[in-house]
PyMOL Python script that loads the backbone (N, CA, C, O; Angstrom):
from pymol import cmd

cmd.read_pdbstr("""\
ATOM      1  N   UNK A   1      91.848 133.742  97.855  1.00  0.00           N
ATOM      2  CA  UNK A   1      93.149 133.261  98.242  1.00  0.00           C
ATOM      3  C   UNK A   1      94.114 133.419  97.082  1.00  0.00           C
ATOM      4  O   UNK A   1      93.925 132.946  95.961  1.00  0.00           O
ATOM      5  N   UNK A   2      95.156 134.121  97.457  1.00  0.00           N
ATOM      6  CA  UNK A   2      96.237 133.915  96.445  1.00  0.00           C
ATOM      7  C   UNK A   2      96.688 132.801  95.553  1.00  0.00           C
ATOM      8  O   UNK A   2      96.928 132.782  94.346  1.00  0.00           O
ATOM      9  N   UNK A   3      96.725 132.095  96.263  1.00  0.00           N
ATOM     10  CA  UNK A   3      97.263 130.037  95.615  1.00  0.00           C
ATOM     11  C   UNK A   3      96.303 129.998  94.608  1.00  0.00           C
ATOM     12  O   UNK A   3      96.714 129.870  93.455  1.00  0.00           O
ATOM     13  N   UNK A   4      95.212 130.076  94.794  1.00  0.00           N
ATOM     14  CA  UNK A   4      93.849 129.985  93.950  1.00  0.00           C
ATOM     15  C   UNK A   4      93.974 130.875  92.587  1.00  0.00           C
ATOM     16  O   UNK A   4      93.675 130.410  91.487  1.00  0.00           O
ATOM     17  N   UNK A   5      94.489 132.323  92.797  1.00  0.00           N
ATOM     18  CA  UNK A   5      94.153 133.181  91.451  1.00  0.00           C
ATOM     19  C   UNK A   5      95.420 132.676  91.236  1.00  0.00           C
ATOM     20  O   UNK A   5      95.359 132.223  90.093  1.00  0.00           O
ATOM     21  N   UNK A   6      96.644 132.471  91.708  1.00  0.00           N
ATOM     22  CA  UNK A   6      97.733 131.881  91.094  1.00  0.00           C
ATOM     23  C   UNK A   6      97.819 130.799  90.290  1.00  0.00           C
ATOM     24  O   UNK A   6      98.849 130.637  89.636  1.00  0.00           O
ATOM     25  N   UNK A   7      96.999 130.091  90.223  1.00  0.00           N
ATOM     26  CA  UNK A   7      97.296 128.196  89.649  1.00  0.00           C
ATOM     27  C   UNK A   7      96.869 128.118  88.552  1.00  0.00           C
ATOM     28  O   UNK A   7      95.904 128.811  88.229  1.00  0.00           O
ATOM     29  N   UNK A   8      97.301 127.490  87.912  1.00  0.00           N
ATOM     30  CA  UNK A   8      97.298 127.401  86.335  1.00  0.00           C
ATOM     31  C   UNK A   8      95.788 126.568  86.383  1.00  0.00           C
ATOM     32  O   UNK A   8      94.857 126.831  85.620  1.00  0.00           O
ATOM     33  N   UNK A   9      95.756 125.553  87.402  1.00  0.00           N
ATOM     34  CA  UNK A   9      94.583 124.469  87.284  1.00  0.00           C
ATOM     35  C   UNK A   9      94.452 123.868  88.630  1.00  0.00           C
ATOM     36  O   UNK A   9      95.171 122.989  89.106  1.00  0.00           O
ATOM     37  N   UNK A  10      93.318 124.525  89.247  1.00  0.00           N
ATOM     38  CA  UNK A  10      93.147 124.640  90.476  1.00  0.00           C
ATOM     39  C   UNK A  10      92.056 122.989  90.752  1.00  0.00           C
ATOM     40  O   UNK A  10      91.111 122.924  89.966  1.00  0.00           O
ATOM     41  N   UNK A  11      92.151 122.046  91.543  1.00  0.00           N
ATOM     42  CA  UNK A  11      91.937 120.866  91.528  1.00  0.00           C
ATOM     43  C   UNK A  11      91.252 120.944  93.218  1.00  0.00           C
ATOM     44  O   UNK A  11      92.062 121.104  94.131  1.00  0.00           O
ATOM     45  N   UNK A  12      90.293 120.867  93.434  1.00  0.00           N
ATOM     46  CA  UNK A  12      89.491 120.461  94.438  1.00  0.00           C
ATOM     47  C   UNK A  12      89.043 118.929  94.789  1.00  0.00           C
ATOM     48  O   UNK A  12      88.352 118.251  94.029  1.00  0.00           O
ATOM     49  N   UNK A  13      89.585 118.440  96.177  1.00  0.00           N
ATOM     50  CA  UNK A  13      89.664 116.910  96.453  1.00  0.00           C
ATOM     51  C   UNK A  13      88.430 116.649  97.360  1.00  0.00           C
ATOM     52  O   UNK A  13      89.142 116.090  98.195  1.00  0.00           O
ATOM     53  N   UNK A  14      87.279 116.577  97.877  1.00  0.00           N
ATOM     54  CA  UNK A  14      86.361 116.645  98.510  1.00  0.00           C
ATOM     55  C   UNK A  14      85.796 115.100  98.511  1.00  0.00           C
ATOM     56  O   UNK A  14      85.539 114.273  97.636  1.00  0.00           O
ATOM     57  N   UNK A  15      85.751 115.130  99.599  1.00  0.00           N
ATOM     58  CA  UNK A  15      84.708 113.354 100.342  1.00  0.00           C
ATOM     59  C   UNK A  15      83.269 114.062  99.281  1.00  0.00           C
ATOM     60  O   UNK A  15      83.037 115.223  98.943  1.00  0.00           O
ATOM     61  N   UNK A  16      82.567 112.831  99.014  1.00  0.00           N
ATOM     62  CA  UNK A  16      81.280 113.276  98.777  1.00  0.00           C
ATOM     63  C   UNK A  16      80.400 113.300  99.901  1.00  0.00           C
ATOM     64  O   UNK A  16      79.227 113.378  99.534  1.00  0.00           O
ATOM     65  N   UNK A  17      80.524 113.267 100.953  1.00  0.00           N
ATOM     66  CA  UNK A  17      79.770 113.793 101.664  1.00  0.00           C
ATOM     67  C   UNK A  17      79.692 115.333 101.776  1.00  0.00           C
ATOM     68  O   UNK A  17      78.694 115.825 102.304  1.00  0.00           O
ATOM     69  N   UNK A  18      80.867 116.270 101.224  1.00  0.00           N
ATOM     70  CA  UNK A  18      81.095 117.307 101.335  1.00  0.00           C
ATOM     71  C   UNK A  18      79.928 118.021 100.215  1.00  0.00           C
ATOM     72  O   UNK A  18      79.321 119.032 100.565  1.00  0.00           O
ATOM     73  N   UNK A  19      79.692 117.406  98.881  1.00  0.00           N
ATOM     74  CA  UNK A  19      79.359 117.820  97.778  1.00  0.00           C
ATOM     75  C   UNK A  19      78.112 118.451  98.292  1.00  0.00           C
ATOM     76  O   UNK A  19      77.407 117.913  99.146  1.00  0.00           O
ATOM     77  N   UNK A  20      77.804 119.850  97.636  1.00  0.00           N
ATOM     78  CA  UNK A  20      76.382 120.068  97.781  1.00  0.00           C
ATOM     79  C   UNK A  20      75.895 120.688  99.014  1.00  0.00           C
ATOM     80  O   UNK A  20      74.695 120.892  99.198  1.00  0.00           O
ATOM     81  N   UNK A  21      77.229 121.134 100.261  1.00  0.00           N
ATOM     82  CA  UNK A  21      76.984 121.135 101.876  1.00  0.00           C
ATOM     83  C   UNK A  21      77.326 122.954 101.639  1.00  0.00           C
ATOM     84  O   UNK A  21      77.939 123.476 100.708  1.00  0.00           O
ATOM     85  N   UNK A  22      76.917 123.375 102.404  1.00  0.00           N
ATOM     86  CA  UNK A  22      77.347 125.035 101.949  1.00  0.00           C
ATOM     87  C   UNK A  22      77.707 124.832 104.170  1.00  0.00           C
ATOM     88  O   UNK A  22      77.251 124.331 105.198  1.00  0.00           O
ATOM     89  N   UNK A  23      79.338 126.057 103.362  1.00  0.00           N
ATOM     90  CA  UNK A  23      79.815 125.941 104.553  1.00  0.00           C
ATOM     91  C   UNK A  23      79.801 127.469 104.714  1.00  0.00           C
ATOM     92  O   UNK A  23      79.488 128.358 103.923  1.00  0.00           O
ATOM     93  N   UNK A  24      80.342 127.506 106.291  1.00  0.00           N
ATOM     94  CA  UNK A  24      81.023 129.322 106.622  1.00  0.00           C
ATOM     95  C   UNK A  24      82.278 129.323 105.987  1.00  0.00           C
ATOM     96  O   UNK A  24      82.455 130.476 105.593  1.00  0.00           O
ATOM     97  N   UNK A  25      83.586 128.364 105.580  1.00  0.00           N
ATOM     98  CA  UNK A  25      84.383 129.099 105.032  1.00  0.00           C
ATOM     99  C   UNK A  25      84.684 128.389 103.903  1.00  0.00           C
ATOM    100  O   UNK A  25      84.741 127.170 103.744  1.00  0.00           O
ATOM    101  N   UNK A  26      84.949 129.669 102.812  1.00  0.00           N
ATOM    102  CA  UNK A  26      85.341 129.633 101.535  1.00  0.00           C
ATOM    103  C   UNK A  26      87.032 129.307 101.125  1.00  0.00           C
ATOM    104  O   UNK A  26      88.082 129.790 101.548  1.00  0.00           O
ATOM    105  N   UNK A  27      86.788 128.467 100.308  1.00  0.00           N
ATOM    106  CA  UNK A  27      88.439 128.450  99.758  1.00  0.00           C
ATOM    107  C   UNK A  27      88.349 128.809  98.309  1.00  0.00           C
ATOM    108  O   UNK A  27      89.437 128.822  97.734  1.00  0.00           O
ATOM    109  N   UNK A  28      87.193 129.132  97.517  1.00  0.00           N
ATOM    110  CA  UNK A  28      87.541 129.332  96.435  1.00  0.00           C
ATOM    111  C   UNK A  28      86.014 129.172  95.887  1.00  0.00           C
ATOM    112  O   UNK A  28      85.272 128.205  96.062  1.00  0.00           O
ATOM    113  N   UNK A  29      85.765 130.268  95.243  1.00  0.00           N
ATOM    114  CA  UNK A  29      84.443 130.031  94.372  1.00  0.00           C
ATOM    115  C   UNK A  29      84.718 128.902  93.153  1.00  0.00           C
ATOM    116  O   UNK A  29      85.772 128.612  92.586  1.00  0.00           O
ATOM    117  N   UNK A  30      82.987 128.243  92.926  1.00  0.00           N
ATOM    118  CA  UNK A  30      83.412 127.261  91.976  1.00  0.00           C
ATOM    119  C   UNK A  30      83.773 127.834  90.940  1.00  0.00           C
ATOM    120  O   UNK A  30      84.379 126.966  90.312  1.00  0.00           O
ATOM    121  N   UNK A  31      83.784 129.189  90.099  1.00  0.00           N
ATOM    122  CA  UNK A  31      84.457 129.561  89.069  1.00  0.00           C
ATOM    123  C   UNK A  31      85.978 129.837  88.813  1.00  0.00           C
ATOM    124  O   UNK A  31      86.616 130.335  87.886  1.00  0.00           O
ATOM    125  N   UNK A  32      86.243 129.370  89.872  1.00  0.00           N
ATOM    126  CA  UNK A  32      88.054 129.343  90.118  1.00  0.00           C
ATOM    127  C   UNK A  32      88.373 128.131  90.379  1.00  0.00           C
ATOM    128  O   UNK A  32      89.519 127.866  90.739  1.00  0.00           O
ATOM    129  N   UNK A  33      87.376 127.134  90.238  1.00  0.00           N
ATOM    130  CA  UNK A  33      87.711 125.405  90.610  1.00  0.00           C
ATOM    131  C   UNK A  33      87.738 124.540  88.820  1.00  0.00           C
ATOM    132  O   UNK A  33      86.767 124.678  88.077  1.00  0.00           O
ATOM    133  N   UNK A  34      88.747 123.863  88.470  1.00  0.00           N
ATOM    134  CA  UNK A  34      88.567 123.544  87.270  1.00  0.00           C
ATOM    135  C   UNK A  34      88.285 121.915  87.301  1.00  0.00           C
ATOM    136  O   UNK A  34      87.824 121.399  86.282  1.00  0.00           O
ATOM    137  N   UNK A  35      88.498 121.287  88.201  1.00  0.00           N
ATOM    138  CA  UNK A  35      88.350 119.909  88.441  1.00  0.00           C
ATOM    139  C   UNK A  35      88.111 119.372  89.878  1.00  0.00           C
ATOM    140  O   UNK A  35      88.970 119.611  90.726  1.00  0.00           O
ATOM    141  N   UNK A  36      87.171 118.771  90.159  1.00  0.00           N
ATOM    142  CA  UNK A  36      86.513 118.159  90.989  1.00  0.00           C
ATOM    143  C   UNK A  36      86.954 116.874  90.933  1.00  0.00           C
ATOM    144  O   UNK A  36      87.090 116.505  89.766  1.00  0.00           O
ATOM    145  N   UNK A  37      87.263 115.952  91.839  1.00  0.00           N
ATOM    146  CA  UNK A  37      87.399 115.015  92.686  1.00  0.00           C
ATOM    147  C   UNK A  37      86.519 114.520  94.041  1.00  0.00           C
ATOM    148  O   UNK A  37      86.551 114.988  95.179  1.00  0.00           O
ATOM    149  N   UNK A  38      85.773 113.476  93.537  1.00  0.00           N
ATOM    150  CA  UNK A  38      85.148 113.034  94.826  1.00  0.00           C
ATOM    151  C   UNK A  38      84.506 111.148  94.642  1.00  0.00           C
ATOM    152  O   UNK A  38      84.645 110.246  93.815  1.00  0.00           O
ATOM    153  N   UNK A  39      83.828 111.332  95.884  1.00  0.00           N
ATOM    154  CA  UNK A  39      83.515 109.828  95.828  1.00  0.00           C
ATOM    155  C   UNK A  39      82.209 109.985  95.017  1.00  0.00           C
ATOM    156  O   UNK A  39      81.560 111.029  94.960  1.00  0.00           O
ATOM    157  N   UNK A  40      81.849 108.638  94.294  1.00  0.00           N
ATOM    158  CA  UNK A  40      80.819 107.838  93.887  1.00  0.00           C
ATOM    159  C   UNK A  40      79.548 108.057  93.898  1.00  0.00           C
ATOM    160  O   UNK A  40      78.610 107.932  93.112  1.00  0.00           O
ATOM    161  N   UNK A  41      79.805 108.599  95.515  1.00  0.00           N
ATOM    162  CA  UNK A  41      78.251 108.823  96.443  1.00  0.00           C
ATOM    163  C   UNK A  41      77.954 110.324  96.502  1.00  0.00           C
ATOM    164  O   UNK A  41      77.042 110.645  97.264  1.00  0.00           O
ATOM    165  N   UNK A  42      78.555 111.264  95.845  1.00  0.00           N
ATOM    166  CA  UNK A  42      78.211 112.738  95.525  1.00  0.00           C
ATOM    167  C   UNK A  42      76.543 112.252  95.196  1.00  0.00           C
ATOM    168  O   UNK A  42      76.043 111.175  94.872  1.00  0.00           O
ATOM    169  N   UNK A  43      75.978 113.638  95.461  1.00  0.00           N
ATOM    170  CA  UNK A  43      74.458 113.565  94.847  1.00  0.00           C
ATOM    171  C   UNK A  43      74.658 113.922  93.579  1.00  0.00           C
ATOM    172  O   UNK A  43      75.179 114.969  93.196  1.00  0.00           O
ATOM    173  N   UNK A  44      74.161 112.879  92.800  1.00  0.00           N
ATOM    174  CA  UNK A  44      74.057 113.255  91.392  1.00  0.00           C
ATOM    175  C   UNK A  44      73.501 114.553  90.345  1.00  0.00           C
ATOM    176  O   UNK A  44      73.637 114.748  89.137  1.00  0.00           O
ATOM    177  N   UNK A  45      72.820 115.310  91.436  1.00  0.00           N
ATOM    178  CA  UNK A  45      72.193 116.543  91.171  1.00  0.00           C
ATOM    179  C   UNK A  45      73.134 117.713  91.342  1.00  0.00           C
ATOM    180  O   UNK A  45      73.100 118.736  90.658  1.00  0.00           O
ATOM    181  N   UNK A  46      73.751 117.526  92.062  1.00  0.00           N
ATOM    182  CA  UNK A  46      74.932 118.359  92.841  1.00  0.00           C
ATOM    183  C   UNK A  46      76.059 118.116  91.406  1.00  0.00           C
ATOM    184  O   UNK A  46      76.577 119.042  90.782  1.00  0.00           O
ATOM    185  N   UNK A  47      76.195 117.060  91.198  1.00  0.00           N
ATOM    186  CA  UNK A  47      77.294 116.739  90.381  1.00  0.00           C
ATOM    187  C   UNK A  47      77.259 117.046  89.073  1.00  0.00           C
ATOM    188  O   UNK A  47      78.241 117.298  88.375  1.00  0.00           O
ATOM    189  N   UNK A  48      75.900 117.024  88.668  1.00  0.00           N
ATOM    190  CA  UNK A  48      75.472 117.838  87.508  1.00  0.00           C
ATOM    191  C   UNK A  48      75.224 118.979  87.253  1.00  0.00           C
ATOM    192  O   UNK A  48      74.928 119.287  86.098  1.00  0.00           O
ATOM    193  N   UNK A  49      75.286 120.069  88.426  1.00  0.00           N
ATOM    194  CA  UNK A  49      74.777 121.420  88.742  1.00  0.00           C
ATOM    195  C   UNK A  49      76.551 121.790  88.117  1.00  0.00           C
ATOM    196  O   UNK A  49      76.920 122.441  87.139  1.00  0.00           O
ATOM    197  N   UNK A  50      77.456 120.936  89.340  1.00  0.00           N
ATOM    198  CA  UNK A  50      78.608 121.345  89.085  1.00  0.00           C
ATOM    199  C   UNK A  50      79.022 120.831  87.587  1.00  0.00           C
ATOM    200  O   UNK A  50      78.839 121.722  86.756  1.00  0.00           O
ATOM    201  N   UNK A  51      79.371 120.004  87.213  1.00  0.00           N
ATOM    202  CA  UNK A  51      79.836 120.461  85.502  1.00  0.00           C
ATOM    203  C   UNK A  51      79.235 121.285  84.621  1.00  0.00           C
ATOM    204  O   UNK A  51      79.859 121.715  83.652  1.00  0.00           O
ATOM    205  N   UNK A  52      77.276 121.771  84.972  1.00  0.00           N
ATOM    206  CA  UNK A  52      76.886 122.824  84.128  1.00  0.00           C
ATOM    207  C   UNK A  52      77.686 124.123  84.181  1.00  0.00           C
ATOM    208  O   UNK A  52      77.468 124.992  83.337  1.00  0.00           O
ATOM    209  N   UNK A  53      78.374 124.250  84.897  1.00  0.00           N
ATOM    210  CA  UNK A  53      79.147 125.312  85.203  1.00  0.00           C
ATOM    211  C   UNK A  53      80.320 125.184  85.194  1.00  0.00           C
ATOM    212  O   UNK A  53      81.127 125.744  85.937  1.00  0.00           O
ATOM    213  N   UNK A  54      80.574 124.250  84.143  1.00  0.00           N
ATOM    214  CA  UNK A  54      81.788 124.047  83.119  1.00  0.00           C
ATOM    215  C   UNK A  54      83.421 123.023  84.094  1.00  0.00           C
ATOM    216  O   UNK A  54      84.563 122.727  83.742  1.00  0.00           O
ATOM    217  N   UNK A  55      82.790 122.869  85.073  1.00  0.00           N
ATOM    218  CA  UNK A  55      84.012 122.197  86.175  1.00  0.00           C
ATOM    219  C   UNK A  55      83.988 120.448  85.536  1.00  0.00           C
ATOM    220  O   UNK A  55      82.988 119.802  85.225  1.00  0.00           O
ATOM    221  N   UNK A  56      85.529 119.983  85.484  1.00  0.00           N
ATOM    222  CA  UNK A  56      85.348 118.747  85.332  1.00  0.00           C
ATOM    223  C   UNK A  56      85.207 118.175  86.539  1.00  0.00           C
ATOM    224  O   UNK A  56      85.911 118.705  87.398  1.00  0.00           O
ATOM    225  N   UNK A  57      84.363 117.035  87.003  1.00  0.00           N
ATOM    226  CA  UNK A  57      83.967 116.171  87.500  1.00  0.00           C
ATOM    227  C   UNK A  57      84.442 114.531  87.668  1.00  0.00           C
ATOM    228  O   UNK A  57      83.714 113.608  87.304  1.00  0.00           O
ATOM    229  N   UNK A  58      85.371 114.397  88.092  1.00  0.00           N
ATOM    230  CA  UNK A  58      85.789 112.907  88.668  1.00  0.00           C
ATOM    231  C   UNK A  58      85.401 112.201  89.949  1.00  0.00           C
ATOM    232  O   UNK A  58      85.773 112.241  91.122  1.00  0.00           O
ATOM    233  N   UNK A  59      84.568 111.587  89.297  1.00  0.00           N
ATOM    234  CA  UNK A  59      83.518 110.218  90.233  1.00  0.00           C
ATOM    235  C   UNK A  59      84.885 108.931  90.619  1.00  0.00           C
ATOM    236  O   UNK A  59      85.131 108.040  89.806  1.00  0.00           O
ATOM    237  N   UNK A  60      85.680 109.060  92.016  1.00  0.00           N
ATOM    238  CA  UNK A  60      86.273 107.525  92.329  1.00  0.00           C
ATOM    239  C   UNK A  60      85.818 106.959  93.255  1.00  0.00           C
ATOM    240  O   UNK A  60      86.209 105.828  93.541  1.00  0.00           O
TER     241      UNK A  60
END
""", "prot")
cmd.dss("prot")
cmd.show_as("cartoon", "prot")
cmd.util.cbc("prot")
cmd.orient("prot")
């Protein structure tokens, strides 16, 4: 997506139920995602997979 290679700092807002769910459509590989947003209840495995791969991670 254009918006995506465009943004200085591309911010992904996701329920944690979402975390960790592999869907049919893409909005953006996680190497084009720089910050994560989600609930509490993300799987903690998931949440750690994702910052090994350098994404910040915000637990609200």
């Amino acid at each position: 997506h254009k918006a995506v290679e465009m943004g200085q700092q591309n911010i992904l807002l996701a329920d944690a139920s979402k975390i960790g769910v592999i869907r049919a459509g893409l909005i953006a590989k996680l190497m084009e995602i720089h910050q994560v947003i989600t609930g509490n209840s993300a799987p903690p495995d998931e949440v750690t997979a994702i910052r090994q791969q350098g994404v910040q991670v915000q637990l609200v």
